[in-house]
N, C-alpha and C positions, 0 to 999 in steps of 0.2 A: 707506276704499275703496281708497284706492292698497295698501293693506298685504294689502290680499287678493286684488288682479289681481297685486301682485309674489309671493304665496304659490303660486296656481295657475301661473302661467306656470313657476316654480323648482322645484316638484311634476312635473310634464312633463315642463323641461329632467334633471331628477334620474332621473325612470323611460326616457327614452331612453338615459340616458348608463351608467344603469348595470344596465340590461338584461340580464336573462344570468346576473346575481351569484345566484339563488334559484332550485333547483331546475331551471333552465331546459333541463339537460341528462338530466332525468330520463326515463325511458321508461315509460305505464303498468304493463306488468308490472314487480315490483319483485322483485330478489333480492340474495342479499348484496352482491355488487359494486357493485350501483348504488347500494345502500343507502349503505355507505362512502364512493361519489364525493357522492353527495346531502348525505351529511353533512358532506363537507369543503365543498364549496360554496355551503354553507349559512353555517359559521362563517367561512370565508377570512376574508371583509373585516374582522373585527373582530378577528380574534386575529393576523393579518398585523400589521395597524397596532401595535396592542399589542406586538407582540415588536420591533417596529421604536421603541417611544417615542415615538409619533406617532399623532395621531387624524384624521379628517378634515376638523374644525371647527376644531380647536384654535388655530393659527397665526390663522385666517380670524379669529377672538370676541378674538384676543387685538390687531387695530387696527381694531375698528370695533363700531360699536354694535350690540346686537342687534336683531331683525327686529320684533320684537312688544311689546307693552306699553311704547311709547315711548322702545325701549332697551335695558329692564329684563329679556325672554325673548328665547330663541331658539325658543321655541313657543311658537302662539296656544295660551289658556286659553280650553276650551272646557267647556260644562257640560250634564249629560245634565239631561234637563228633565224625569225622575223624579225630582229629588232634591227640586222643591217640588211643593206638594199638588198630590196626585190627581187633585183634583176641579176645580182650574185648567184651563179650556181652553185648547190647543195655539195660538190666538193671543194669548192673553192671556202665557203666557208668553214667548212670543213678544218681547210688547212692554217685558215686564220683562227680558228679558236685553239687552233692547239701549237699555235704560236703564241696564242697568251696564257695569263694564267686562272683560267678557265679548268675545273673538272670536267665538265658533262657539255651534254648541248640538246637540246629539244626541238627537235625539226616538225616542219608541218608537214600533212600528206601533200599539200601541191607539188611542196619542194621532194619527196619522193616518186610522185608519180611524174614529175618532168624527166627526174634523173634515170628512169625506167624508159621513158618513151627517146631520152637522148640514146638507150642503150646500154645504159651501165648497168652493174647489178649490185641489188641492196647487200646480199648478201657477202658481198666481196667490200662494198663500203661501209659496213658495220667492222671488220674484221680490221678492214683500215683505220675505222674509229678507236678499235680497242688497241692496234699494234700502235697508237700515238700515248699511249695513255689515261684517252677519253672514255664516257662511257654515256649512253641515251637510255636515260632514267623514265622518259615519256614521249609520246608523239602528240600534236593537236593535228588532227584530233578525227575522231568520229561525229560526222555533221549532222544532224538531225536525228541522232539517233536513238534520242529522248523522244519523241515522236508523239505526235497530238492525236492519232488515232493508232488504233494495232492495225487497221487496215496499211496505215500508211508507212508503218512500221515497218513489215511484211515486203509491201512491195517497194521495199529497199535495199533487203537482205541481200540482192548478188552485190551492189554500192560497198556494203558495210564489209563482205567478206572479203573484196578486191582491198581496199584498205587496210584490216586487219591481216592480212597475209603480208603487204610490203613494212608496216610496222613490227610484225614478228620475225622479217627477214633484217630489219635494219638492226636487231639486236635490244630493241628498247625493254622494259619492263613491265610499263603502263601506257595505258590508250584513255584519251578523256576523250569523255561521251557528253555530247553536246545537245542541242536545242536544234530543231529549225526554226532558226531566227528570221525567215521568213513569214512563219506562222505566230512569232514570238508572244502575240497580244491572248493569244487561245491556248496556250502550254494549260495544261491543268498535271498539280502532283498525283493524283491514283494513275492514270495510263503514264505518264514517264513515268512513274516505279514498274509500274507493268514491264514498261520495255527498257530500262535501266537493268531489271533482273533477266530478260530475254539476254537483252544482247551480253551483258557477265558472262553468260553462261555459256554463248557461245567461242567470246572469247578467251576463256580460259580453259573448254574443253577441246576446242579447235585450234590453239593457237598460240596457250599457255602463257596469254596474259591478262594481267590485272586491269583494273577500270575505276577510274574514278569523274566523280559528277563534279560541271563545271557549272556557277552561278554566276550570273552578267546584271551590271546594273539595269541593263534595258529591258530586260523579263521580266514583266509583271509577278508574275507566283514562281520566279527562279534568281530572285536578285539578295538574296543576302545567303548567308552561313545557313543558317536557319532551315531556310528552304531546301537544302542540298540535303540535308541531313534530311528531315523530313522523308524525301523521296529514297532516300538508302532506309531510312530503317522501313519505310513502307515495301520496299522492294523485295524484302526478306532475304535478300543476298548476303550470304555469311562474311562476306569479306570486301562489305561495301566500301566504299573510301571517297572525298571529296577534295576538292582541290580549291584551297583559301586563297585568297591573291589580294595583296598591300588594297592594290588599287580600288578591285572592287568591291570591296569590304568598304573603303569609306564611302562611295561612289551607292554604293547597294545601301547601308546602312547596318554594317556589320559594327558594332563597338570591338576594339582589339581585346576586351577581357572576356569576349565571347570564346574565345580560341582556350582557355583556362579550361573549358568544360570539355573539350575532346580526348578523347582517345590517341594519343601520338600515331597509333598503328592505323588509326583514319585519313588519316592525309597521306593524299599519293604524294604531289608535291606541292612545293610554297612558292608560290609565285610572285615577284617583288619588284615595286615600281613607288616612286615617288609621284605625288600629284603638288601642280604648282601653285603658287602663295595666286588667292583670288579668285581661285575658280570653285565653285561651291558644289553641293554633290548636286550631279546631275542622274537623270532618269532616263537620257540616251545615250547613245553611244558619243565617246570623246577621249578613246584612247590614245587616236594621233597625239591628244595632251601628257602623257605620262613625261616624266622628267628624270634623271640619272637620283638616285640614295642619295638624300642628303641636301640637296637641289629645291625639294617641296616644302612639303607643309607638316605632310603623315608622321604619327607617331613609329614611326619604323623601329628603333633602337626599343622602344616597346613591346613590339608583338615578337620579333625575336628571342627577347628575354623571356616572355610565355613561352615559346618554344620549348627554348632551352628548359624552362622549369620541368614542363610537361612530359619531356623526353624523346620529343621529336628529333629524328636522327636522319631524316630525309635530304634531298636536296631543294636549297635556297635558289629559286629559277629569274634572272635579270629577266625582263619582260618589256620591251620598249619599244614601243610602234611612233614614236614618231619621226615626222619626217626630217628635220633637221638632224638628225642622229644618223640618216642615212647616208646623208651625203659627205659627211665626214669619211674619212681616212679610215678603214676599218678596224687595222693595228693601233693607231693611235687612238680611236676612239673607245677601243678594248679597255687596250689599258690606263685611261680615266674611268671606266667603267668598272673596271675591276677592284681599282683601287678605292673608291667609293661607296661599293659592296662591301666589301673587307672592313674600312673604316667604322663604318654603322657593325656590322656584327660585333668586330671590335669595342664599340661602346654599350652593347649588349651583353654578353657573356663576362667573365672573369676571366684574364690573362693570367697563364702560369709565369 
């Protein structure tokens, strides 16, 4: 409990202090000029430091212990709670991550809106979240909310605000805002910035949370790092933020020293999966394939260590759709899970 009233209060002190560093000086219409100041102010903090030999965490991890796992992280390990079965209800997993050792957990809207129509209430299951220790750093998600026309945007908005209402009752932070990946072949970046900055704006003055854009390797013009950003800094949302994930970075064709150029205060959160020995980047979907840290192939203990340089102070999110994972024992498969996670940060960061 103390570890996550000193996480929220340090989250706060970090978005007042560094306010300003993301887009904040963008203007909606966008044209080359702004485009270039956007982009420099987008990379400053991370390639400043870099060229200086100096990170923002570095000196701070290298006399004192770190913040999370007893020492062991400088981020809580959080676990999205599609990665055990299906057909587990959203308290039951509930009670099994915070039987492990697990900080956070990242629930999907389905598993919200069932837990709503069984009857329960989010607001009373957030409270539950937090009287265990836990805390929900993000929800997945907001489904087509990137939206390939503003007409179709539009006639979505009661969808989006039903959603963003049981996400702000569950307690979470952040809401990722996604594609309709039904339409996934036609996404173009000017209208999703359009409706990227739309829906922001709603959800943070209706709802008082934050948004960050998710890239998939199957999206044509929304599959690498690149393209996220792209659409935040086009979006002119002062407080845009993207959401990088192990998997689809190599899967998309993100390089891990792409992450060196961000802003730490850009990323909602880090989403983390191995991919397995043989299977090469694909262009569809093939996450049932993800495999436990350590398990693959991915430069993991890598892009961590960027983190860490960079100053990211977020949460590290397990991320695992496949099916064999599900059918496992969900405590025992935790904790292989945990301990795996751990391991790889462990080979990433410096131990006091």
């Amino acid at each position: 409990m103390k570890e996550l009233t000193e996480y929220a209060l340090k989250r706060e002190i970090e978005n007042q202090r560094t306010k300003g560093c993301f887009l904040t000086r963008m203007h909606p219409k966008i044209g080359d000029r702004t485009m270039k100041a956007s982009r420099r102010l987008f990379f400053q903090a991370g390639v400043a430091l870099a060229a200086a030999g100096i990170t923002r965490d570095r000196a701070r991890a290298e006399d004192k212990l770190h913040e999370w796992q007893n020492g062991r992280s400088p981020w809580p390990i959080c676990l999205d709670t599609a990665t055990l079965a299906k057909d587990l209800p959203l308290e039951k997993k509930v009670e099994v991550v915070a039987r492990s050792s697990f900080d956070a957990l990242e629930p999907w809207d389905r598993e919200l809106t069932a837990y709503e129509e069984a009857g329960g209430s989010l607001k009373d299951l957030g409270k539950s979240i937090h009287d265990k220790g836990l805390f929900v750093p993000s929800v997945i998600g907001l489904w087509g909310s990137l939206g390939n026309t503003k007409e179709g945007f539009e006639s979505r908005l009661e969808e989006h605000h039903t959603r963003l209402r049981m996400i702000r009752d569950i307690g979470s932070e952040h809401v990722q805002i996604i594609p309709d990946l039904k339409q996934r072949e036609t996404f173009t970046k000017d209208i999703g910035a359009w409706c990227y900055r739309r829906i922001s704006e709603i959800a943070l003055n209706d709802y008082g949370l934050k948004t960050g854009i998710i890239f998939l390797n199957a999206v044509p013009q929304l599959k690498t790092m690149s393209d996220a950003v792209d659409v935040g800094m086009m979006s002119g949302w002062p407080d845009a933020k993207v959401i990088p994930d192990t998997y689809h970075n190599f899967h998309g064709g993100t390089e891990p020293n792409a992450l060196r150029m961000l802003n730490p205060d850009a990323i909602a959160i880090f989403q983390f999966a191995d991919s397995p020995k043989g299977l090469e980047r694909q262009d569809t979907w093939c996450d049932e394939k993800r495999v436990l840290p350590g398990d693959g192939v991915l430069p993991l203990a890598k892009q961590l260590k960027i983190l860490f340089e960079i100053g990211y102070t977020g949460c590290v999110s397990l991320e695992l759709y496949n099916p064999a994972y599900r059918k496992r024992d969900p405590d025992e498969f935790l904790r292989e899970a945990h301990q795996k996670t751990l391991a790889v940060i462990e080979q990433a960061v410096p131990q006091v």
